[in-house]
C-alpha positions in Angstrom: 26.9 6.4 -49.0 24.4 7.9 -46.5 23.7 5.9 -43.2 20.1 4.4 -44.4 20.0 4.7 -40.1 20.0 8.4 -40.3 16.9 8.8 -42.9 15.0 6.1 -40.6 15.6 8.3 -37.7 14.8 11.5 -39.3 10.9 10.2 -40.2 10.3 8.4 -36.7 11.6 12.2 -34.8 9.0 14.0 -37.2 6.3 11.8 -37.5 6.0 9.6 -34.3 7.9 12.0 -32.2 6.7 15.4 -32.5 3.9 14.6 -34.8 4.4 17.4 -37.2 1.4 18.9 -39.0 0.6 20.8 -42.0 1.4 24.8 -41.0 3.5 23.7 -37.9 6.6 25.8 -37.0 9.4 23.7 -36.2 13.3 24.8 -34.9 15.5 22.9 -35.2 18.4 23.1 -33.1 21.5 21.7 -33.8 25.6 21.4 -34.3 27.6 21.2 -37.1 28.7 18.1 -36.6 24.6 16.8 -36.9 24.1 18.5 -40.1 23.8 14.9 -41.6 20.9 14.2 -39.4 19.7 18.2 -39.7 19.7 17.7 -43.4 17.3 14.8 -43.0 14.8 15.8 -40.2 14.7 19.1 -42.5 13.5 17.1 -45.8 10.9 15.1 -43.4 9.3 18.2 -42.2 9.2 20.1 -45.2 7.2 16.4 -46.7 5.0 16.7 -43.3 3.9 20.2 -44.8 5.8 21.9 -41.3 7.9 25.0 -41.7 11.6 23.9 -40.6 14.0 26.6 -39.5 17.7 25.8 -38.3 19.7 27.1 -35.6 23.1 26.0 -36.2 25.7 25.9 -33.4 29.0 26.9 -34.2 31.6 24.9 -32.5 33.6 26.3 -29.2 31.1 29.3 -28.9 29.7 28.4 -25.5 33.9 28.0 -24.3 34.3 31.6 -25.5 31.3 33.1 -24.1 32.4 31.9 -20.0 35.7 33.2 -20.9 34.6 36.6 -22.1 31.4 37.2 -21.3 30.4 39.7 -18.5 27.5 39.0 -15.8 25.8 41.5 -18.2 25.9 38.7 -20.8 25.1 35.7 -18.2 22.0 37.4 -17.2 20.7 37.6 -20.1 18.8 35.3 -22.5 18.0 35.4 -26.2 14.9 36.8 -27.3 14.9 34.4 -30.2 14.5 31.7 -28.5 11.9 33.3 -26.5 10.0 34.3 -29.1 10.4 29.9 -29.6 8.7 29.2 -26.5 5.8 31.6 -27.1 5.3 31.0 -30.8 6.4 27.8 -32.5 5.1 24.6 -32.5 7.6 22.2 -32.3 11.0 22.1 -31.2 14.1 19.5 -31.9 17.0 19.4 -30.1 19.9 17.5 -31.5 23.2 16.6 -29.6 26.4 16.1 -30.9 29.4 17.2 -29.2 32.9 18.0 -30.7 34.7 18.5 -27.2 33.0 17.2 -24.7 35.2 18.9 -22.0 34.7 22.7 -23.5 33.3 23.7 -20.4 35.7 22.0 -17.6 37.5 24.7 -16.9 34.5 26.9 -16.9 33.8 28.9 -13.1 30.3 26.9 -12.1 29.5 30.3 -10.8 29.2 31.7 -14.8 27.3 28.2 -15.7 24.7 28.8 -12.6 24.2 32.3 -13.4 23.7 31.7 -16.9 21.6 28.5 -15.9 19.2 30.9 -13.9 18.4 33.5 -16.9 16.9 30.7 -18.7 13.7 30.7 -15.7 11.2 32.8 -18.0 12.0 30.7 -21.1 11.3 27.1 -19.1 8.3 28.4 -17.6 6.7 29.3 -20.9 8.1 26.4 -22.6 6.7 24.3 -19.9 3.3 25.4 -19.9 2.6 25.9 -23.9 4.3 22.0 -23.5 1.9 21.1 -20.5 -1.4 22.6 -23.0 -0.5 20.5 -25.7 0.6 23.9 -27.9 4.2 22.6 -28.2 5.7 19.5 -28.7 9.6 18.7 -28.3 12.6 16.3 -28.8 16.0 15.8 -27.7 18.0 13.2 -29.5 21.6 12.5 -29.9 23.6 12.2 -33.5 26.6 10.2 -32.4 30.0 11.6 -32.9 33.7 11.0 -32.5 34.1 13.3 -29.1 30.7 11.4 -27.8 32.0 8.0 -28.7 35.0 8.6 -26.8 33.4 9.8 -24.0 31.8 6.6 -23.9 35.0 4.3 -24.1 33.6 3.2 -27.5 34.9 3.3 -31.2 32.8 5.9 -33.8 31.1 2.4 -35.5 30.1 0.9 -32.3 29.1 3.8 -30.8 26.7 4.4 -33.8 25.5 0.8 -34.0 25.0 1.3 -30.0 22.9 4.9 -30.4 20.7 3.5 -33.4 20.1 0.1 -31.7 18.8 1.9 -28.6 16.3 4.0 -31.1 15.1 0.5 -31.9 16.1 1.6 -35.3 17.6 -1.8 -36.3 13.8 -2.9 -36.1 12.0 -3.2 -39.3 9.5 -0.9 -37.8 10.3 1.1 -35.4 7.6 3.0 -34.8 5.7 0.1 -34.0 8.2 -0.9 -31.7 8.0 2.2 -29.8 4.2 2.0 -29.8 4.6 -1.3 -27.2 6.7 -0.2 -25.6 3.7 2.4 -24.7 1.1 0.3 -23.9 3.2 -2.0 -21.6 4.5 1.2 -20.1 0.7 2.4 -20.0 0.0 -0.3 -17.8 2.9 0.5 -15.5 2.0 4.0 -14.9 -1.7 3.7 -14.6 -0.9 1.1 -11.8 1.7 3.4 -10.2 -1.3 6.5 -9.7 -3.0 3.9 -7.6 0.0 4.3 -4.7 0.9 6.5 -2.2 3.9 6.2 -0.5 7.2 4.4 -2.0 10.7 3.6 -0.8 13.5 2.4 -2.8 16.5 0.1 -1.3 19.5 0.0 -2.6 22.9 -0.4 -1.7 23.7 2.4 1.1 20.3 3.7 0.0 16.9 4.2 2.2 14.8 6.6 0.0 10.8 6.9 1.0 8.7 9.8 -0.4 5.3 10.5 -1.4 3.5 10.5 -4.8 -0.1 11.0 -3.5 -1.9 12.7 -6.1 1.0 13.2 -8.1 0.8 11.4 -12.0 3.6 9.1 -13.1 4.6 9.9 -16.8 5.1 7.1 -19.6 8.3 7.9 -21.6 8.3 5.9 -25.1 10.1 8.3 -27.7 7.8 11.8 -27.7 10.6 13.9 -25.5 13.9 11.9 -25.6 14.9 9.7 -28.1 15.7 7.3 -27.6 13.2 6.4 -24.6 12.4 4.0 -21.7 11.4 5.4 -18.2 8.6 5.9 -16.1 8.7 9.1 -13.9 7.3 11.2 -11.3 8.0 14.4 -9.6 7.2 13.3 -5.4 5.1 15.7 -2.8 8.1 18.1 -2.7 8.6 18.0 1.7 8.2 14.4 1.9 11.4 12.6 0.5 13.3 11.3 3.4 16.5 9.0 3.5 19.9 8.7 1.8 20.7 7.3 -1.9 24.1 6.7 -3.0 24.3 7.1 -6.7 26.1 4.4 -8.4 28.1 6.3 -11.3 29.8 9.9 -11.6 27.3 12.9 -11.5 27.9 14.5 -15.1 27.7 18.3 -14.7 28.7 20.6 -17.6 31.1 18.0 -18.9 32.7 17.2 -15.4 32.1 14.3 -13.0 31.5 14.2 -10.2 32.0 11.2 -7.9 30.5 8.9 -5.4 27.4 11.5 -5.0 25.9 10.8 -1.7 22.7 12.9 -0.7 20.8 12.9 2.5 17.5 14.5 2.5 15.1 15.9 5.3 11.5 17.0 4.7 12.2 17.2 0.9 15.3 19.4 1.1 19.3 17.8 0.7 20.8 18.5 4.0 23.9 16.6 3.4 25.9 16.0 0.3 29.4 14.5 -0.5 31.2 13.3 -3.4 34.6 11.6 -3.3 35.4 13.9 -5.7 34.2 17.5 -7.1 32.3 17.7 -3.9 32.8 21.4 -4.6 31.4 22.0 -7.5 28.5 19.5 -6.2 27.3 22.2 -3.6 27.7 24.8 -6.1 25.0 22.6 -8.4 22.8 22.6 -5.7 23.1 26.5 -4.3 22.1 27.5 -7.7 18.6 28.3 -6.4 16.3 27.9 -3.6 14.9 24.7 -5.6 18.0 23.0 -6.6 17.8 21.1 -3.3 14.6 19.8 -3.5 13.5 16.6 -5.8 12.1 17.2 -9.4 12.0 14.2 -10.6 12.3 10.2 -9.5 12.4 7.5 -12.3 12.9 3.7 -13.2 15.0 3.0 -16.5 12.8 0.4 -18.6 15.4 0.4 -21.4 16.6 -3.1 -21.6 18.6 -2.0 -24.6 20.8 0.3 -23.0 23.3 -1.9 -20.5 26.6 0.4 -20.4 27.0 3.8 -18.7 28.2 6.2 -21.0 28.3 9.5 -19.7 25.4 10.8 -21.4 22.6 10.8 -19.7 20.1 11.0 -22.4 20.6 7.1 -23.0 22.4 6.6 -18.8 19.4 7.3 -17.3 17.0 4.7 -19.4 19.2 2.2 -18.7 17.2 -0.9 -17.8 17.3 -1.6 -14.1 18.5 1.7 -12.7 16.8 4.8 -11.2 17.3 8.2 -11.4 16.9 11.3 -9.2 17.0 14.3 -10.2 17.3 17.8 -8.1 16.0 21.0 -9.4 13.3 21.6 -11.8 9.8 19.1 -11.8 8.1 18.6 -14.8 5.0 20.0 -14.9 2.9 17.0 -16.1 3.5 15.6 -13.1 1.6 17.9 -10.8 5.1 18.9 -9.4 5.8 22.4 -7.6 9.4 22.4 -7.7 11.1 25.2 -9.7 14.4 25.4 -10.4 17.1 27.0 -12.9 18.5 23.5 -13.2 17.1 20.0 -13.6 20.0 17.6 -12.7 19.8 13.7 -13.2 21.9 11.0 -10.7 22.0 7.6 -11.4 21.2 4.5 -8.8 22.0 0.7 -10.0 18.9 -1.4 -9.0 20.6 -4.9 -10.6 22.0 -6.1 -7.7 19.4 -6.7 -5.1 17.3 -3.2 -5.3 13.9 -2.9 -4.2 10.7 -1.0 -4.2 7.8 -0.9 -2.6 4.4 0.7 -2.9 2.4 1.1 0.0 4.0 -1.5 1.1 4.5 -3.7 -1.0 7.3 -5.2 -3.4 6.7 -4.1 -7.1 10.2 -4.1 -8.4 13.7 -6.1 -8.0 16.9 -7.0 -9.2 16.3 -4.1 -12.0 12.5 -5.4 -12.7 9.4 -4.8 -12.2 6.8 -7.3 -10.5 3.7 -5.4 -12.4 2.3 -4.6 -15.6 
């Protein structure tokens, strides 16, 4: 019997989060091992009156494609999905891995390279997003190799990525629609400020967000949702932040990530372990040292790490940074082949202030 969960999904994705219309071109993107979910987000769109194509991923082709591709191939990018970014409407990503290490033995040099020949197809994709001409989601369909990577069984693992859709709720959608407005009342507050610091353990973070717009995250982009983010004045963040949990990069973690950052830019970095592949991350352009993005996890649902930083980095009480690429929304000016998220526990005793004064604590906010 089908998973009544899945079908539920399927209609909030196409109908609250990309809010498919009649004549809209939708891809969706997806594994094998999501064709369950695939099957269902196809029949939704197809009832919305969209026109649903599917670009199934073949298991262990990205593993063959570092091992024998040339730089000829790693330079290059597909015109398929460019002609995505200039044409289509709507766009669904779906996760769902079968081998979540596929890539660790993978040269970060190949993954970099690669990484860069994407540029073209995120600035288009970014600005057709930033004019309202294309709407996308990245979701997660749990699986076996995912559940494991989380230290959880395949049933808890499901009941843990469904309840953190809100999907256990009778209506979800409604749910998520709060969720907005209290988050509405967060961001519109946060415009008002200027300068912020966040305290944490071995962490002193200040930077500006003067003119910069904070962004309300409640299920349009990643679903499942909960964070409020910003991308800061790109030469003003100053200070150290620990990160409290391993650095996921292309399946590998990374350790104890310490940063140190002058005038915007990462001047010292350390890991206690993959400190090497850390500096690779961040030599991969001339933006990957600077500061995309800064968040606050409002996700109260999501309490575990679990190496997946679709649902890590909403977890309730935390914030992110992430180096590399700024979202455009923001006002941000940092561009970079790579947008990499790092993860800072607020719970126990973190602060931040706003012009000076305390607006959030102990994983909380003081506002809204």
């Amino acid at each position: 019997m089908a998973d009544p969960r899945i079908t539920r999904m399927a209609d909030v994705l196409v109908h609250y989060s990309l809010n498919l219309k009649k004549g809209d071109r939708l891809i969706i993107k997806a594994p094998y091992m999501a064709l369950p979910l695939v099957h269902e987000c196809y029949r939704a769109a197809l009832e919305a009156g969209a026109h649903p194509e599917v670009h199934t991923l073949v298991e262990g082709l990205d593993e063959l494609f570092y091992r024998y591709g040339s730089d000829d191939h790693f330079d290059a990018f597909s015109p398929r999905e460019m002609v995505v970014a200039r044409e289509y409407q709507a766009y669904l990503v779906i996760w769902g891995d079968y081998n979540t290490k596929q890539l660790s033995g993978v040269d970060p040099q190949k993954i970099r390279r690669s990484r860069r020949a994407r540029t073209e197809f995120e600035r288009i994709f970014d600005e057709r997003t930033l004019k309202g001409e294309l709407n996308w989601c990245g979701t997660q369909f749990p699986t076996h190799a995912d559940a494991q990577e989380a230290s959880m069984g395949l049933f808890e693992y499901e009941d843990f990525v469904y309840n953190a859709c809100l999907l256990d709720k009778e209506d979800p959608v409604a749910e998520w629609r709060k969720i907005d407005a209290i988050q509405a009342r967060i961001v519109k507050y946060l415009d008002t400020k200027k300068q912020f610091r966040i305290q944490a353990q071995d962490t002193d973070l200040t930077f500006s967000a003067a003119g910069r717009k904070w962004v309300n995250c409640s299920g349009q982009n990643n679903f499942p949702d909960g964070e409020v983010f910003t991308s800061p004045i790109e030469n003003t963040v100053n200070g150290k932040i620990r990160f409290s949990f391993p650095g996921i990069y292309a399946g590998r973690a990374i350790e104890d990530i310490q940063l140190e950052f002058k005038d915007g830019k990462v001047v010292g970095a350390s890991a206690a372990q993959g400190e090497e592949l850390l500096q690779t991350v961040l030599d991969t352009d001339a933006g990957a040292r600077f500061v995309g993005e800064i968040a606050v996890g409002t996700n109260y649902g999501i309490q575990r790490f679990t190496r997946n930083m679709l649902f890590d980095e909403k977890i309730g009480g935390t914030v992110h940074l992430a180096v590399g690429n700024c979202y455009p929304e923001t006002g941000g000016q940092n561009f970079s082949a790579i947008h990499w998220d790092m993860l800072c526990d607020m719970r126990g005793g973190g602060e931040i202030t706003a012009d000076g004064e305390v607006i959030y604590r102990n994983g909380r906010f003081l506002i809204g």
